[in-house]
C-alpha positions as CSV (number, residue, x, y, z in Angstrom):
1,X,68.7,54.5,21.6
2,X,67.9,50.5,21.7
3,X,64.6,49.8,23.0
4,X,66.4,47.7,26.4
5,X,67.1,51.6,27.4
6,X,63.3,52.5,27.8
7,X,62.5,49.8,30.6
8,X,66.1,50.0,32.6
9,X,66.5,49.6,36.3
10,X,69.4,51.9,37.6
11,X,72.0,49.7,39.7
12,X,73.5,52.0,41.8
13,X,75.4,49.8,44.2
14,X,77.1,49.3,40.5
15,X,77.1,53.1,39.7
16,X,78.9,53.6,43.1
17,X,81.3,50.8,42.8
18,X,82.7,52.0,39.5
19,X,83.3,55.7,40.7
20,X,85.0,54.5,44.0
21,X,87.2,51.8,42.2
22,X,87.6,53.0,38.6
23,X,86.6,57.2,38.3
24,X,88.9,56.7,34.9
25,X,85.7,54.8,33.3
26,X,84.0,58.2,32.9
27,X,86.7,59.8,30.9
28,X,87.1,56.6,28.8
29,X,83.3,56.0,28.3
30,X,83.2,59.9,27.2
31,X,86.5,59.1,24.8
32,X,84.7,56.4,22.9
33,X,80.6,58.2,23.2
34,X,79.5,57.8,19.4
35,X,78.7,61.5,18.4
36,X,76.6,63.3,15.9
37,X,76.0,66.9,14.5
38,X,74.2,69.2,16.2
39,X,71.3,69.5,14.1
40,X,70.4,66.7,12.0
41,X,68.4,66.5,8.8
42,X,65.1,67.8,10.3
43,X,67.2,71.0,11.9
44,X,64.8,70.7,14.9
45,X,66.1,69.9,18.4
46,X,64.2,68.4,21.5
47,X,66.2,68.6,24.7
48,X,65.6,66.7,28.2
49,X,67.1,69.4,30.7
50,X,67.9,68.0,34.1
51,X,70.3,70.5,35.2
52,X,67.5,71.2,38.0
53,X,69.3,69.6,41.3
54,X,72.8,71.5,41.0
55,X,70.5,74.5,42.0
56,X,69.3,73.2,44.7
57,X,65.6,73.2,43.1
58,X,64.2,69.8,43.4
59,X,60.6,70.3,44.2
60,X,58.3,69.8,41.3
61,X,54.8,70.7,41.7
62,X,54.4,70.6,45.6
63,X,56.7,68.0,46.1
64,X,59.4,69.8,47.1
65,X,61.8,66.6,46.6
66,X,60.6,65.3,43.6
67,X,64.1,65.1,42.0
68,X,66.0,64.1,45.2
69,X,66.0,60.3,44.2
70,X,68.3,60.0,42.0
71,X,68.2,56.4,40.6
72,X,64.6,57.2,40.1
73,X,65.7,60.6,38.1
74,X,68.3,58.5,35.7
75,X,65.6,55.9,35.3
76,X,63.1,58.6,33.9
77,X,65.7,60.3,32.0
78,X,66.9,56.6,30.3
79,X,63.5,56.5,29.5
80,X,62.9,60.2,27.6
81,X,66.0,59.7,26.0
82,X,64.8,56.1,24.6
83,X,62.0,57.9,23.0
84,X,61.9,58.8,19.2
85,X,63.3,61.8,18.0
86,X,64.5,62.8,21.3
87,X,67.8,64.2,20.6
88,X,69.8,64.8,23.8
89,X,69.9,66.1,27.6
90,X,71.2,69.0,29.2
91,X,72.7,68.4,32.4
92,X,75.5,68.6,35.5
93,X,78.5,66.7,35.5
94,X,77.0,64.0,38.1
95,X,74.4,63.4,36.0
96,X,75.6,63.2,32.5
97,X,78.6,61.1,34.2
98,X,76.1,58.9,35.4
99,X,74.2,58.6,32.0
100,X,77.5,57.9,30.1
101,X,78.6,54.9,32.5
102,X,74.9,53.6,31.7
103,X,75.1,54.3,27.9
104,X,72.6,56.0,27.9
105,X,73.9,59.4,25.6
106,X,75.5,57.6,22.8
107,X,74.5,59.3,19.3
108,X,72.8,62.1,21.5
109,X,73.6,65.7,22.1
110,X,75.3,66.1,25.6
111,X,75.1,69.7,26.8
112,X,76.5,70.8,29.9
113,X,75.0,72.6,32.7
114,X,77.6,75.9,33.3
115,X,76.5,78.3,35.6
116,X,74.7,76.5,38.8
117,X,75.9,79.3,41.5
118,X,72.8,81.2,41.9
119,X,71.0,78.6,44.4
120,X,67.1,78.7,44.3
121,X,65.9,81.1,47.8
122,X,69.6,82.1,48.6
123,X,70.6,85.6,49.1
124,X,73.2,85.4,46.1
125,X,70.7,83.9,43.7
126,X,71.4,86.5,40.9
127,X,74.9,86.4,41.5
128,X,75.1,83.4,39.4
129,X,78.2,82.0,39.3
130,X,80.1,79.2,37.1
131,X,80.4,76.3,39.1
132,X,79.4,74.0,36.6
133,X,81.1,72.7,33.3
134,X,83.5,75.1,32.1
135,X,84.6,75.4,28.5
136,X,87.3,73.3,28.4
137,X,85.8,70.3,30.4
138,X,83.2,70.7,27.3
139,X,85.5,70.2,25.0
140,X,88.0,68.0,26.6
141,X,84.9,65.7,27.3
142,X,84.0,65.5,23.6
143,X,80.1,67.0,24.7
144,X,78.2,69.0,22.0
145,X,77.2,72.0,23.7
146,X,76.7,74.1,27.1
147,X,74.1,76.3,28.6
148,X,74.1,79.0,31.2
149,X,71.5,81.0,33.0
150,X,71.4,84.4,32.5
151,X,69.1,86.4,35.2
152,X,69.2,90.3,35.2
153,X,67.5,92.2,37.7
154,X,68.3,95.9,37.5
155,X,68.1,96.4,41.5
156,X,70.4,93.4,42.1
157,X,74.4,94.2,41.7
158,X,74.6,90.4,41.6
159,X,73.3,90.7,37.9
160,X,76.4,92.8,36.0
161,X,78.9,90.0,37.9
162,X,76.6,87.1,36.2
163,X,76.7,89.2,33.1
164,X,80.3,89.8,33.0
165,X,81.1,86.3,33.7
166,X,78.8,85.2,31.0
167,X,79.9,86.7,28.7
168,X,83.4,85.6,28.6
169,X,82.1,82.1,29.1
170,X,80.6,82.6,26.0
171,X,84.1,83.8,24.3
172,X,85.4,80.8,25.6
173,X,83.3,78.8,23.9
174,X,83.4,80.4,20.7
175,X,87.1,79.9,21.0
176,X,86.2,75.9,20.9
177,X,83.8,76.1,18.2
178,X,81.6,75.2,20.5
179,X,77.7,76.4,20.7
180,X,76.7,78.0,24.0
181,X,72.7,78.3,25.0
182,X,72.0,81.3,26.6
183,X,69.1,81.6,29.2
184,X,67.8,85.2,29.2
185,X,65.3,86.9,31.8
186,X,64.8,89.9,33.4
187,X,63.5,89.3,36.9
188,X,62.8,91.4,40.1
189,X,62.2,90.4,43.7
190,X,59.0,91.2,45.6
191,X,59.4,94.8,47.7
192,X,59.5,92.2,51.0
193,X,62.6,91.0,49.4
194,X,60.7,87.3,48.5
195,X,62.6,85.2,45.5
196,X,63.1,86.5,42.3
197,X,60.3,86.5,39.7
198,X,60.7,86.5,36.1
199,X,59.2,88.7,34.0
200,X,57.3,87.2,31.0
201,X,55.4,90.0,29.5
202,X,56.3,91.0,26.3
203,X,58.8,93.9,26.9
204,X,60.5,92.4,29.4
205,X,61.5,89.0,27.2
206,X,62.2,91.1,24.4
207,X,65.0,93.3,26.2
208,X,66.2,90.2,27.5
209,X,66.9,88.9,24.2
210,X,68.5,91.8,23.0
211,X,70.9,91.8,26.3
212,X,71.6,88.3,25.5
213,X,72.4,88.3,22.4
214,X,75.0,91.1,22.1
215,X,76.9,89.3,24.8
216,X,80.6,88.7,24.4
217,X,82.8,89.1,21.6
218,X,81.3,87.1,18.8
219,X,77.9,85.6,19.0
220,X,78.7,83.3,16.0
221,X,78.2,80.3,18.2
222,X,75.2,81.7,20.7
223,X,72.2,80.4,20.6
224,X,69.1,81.6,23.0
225,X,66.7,79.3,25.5
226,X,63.8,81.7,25.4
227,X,60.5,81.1,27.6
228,X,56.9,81.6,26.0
229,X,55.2,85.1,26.8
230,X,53.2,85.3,28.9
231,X,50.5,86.2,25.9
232,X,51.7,83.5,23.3
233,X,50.0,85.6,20.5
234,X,53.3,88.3,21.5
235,X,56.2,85.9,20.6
236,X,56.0,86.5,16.9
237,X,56.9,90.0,17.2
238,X,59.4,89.0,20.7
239,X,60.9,86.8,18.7
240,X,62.0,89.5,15.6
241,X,64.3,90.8,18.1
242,X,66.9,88.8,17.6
243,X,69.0,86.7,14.2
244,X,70.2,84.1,16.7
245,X,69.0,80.7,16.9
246,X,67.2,79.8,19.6
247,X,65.1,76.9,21.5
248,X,61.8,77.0,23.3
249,X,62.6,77.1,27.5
250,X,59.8,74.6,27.9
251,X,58.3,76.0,31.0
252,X,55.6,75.0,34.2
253,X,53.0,73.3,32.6
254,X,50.6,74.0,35.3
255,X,47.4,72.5,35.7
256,X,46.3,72.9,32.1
257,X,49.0,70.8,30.2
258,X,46.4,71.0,27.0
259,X,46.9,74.9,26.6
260,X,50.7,74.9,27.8
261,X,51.6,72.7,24.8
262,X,49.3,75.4,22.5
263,X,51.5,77.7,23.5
264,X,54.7,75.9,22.9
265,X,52.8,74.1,19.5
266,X,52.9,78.1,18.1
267,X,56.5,79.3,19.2
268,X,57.5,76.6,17.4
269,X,56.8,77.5,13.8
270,X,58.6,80.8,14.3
271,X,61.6,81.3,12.0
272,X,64.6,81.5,14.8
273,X,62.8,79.0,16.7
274,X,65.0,75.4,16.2
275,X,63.2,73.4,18.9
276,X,62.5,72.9,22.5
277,X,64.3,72.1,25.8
278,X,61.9,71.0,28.7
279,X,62.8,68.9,32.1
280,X,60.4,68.8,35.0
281,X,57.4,69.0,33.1
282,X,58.1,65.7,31.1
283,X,60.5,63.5,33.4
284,X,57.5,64.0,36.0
285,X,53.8,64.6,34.5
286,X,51.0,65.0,36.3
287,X,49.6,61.7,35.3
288,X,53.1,59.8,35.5
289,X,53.5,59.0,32.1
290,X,56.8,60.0,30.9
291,X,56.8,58.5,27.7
292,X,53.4,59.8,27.1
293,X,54.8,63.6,28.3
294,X,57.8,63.6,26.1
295,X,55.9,62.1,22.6
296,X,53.5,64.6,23.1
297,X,56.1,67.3,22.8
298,X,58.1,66.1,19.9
299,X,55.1,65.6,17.9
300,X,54.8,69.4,18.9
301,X,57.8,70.2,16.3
């Protein structure tokens, strides 16, 4: 990424001019995006997720419209992606569109955002459905990878329809040659019927992992997002459960950034474990330093 990326303003009047008067610019600036492989020499991966908004969930810490500006958003994700080492960005289709008429994914991994159904609070929540990239708009769009969300709560019905839909998702993909990142929890809702929680402990990622991965009718191109237990000392033996590949879900930082990175800084030197993906907690640090934030994490791997 040239260094003129780090520091850019977002001109949306300009954004907005050339969807209204030339929408054919996205497919052309997708047609000519310099690509690369997915893993390069190092065979470790650090992901800027921003797939956030599409799911209605826009508060970050107790600013519960942190992400709702959205030149500021592409401004802080031009500026992760300038950063060394930083290999991509998972996102919706308004977002990566966005970041391919500013240039701004050229040489990186583009990984679209599948499954966005299941908005944050809302009654359907685990009833997740695919109303984001589909395989084909993957493919056609010459992007790397995709990612879906995969929440299983054993009282909630809406969990086998997400399941079943995943899973051919994922066929589709492996039809394309395509790699798919899979996003396993199990999660439950408070007995007053509050929003879902997901279940960190041990056990609990474990099965998830084991549901995920024997998804679909080949898992040749599955990969797993997986979040740190809630013990970090736990995710050696989590971690066994499964030959897939998989990234680090990089998680709420809370108000102890110091020990959340510990946590990831271990998971990382696993065998399966390839690399990270992490949004909120470094496009908007506590302390405002973005840069700063998303260093500190690839010097993690």
């Amino acid at each position: 990424m040239a260094d003129h990326m780090a520091n850019r303003r977002v001109d949306v009047a300009a954004l907005v001019r050339i969807r209204a008067r030339h929408p054919e610019a996205i497919a052309e600036a997708a047609a000519l995006r310099p690509r690369r492989p997915l893993l390069g020499g190092s065979g470790r991966l650090m992901i800027i997720a921003a797939d956030h908004p599409a799911r209605g969930s826009l508060s970050v810490g107790g600013d519960k419209l942190a992400m709702a500006n959205r030149a500021d958003l592409l401004e802080r994700l031009c500026l992760a992606l300038s950063r060394p080492r930083v290999d991509g960005v998972l996102a919706t289709a308004d977002i990566l569109e966005d970041l391919l008429l500013l240039g701004a994914i050229d040489g990186k991994i583009v990984m679209g955002s599948m499954n966005r159904g299941g908005l944050a609070g809302a009654s359907f929540e685990l009833d997740d459905r695919f109303t984001g990239y589909r395989a084909e708009d993957i493919d056609r769009l010459g992007f790397d990878a995709g990612k879906l969300l995969l929440r299983v709560d054993y009282e909630d019905p809406g969990s086998l329809a997400t399941m079943h839909s995943s899973a051919r998702a994922i066929d589709a993909m492996a039809a394309r040659k395509l790699p798919v990142f899979v996003e396993p929890f199990l999660c439950r809702r408070a007995p007053d019927g509050g929003l879902p929680r997901n279940d960190l402990s041990a056990e609990a990622v474990t099965t998830s992992i084991a549901i995920a991965s024997g998804l679909a009718g080949t898992s040749a191109y599955t990969w797993l997002k997986v979040p740190v237990t809630e013990n970090p000392d736990d995710m050696a033996r989590v971690m066994e459960a499964s030959t897939l590949p998989a990234v680090l879900l990089g998680g709420d930082l809370g108000d102890d950034s110091d020990a959340a990175y510990e946590k990831w800084r271990g998971a990382l030197q696993l065998p399966t474990v390839h690399g990270l993906v992490a949004g909120r907690t470094l496009l908007y640090p506590a302390d405002g330093d973005v840069a700063g934030a998303v260093d500190t994490a690839v010097g993690l791997l």
